[in-house]
C-alpha positions as CSV (number, residue, x, y, z in Angstrom):
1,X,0.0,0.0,0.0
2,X,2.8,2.4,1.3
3,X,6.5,3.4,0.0
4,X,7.5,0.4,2.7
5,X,5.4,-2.3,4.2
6,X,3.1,-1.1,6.9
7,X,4.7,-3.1,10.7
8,X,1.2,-4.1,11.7
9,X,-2.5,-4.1,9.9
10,X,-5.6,-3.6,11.8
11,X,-9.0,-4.6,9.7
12,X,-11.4,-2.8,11.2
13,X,-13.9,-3.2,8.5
14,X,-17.9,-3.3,9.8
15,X,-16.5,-0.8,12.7
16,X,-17.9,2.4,13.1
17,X,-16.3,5.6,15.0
18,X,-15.5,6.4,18.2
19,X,-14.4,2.6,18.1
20,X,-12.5,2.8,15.3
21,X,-10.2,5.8,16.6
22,X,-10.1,3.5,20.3
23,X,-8.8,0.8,18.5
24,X,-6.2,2.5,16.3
25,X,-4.9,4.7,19.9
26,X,-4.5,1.7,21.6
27,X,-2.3,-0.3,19.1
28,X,-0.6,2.8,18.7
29,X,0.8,2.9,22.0
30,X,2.3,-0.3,21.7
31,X,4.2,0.6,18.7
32,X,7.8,2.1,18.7
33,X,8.4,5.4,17.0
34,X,8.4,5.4,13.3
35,X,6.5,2.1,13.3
36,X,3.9,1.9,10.8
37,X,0.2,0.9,11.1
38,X,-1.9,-0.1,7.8
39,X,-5.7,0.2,9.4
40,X,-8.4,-1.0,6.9
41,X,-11.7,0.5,7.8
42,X,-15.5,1.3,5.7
43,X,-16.0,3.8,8.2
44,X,-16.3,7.0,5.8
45,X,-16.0,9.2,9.1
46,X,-12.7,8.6,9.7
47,X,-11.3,11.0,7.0
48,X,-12.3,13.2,9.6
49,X,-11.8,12.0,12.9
50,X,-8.5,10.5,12.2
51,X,-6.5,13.7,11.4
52,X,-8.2,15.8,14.7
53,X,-7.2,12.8,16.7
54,X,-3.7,12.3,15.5
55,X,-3.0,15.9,15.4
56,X,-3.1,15.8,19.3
57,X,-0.7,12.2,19.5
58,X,2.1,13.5,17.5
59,X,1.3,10.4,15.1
60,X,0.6,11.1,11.5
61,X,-0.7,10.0,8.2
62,X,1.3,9.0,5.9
63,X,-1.1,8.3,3.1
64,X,-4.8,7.3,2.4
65,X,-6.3,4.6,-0.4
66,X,-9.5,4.2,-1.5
67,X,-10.5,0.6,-2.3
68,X,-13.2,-0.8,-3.6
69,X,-14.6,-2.4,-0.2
70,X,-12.4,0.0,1.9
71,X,-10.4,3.0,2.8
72,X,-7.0,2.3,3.9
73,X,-4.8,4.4,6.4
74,X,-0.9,4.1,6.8
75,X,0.0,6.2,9.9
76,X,3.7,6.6,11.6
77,X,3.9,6.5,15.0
78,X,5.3,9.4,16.5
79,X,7.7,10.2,18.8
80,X,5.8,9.1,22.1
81,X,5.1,10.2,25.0
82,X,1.8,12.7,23.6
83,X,0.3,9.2,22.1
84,X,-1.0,8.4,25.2
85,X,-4.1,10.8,25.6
């Protein structure tokens, strides 16, 4: 999907936000800095509420896809610490 492979995938396809953003936080703050998550949702809500949350964590997205079933997310971990809240 990305310029390298994503470290972990989260398919949260059929899930709708605020649970989609939960999920993503919390297997973001088990990643290291500079990891890279590949989530996979059909939420079309989270072109919005992804970029307001990760403004705050100090993660960031690297790129969007649009599939045919799904929209697809790469997003680098950032340095830490503010990814907790």
């Amino acid at each position: 999907m990305g310029e390298r492979p994503s470290d972990k995938i989260l398919d949260l396809r059929g899930w709708s936000c605020p649970w989609c953003i939960l999920k993503v936080k919390s297997w973001l703050v088990r990643m290291r800095p500079g990891e890279i998550l590949e989530v996979r949702c059909t939420d079309p809500n989270v072109k919005t509420n992804f970029p307001l949350i990760l403004e705050r964590t100090g993660d960031r997205i690297i790129r969007w896809e649009h599939k045919d079933d799904y929209i697809g997310v790469l997003i680098r971990r950032g340095a830490g610490g503010k990814g907790n809240g």
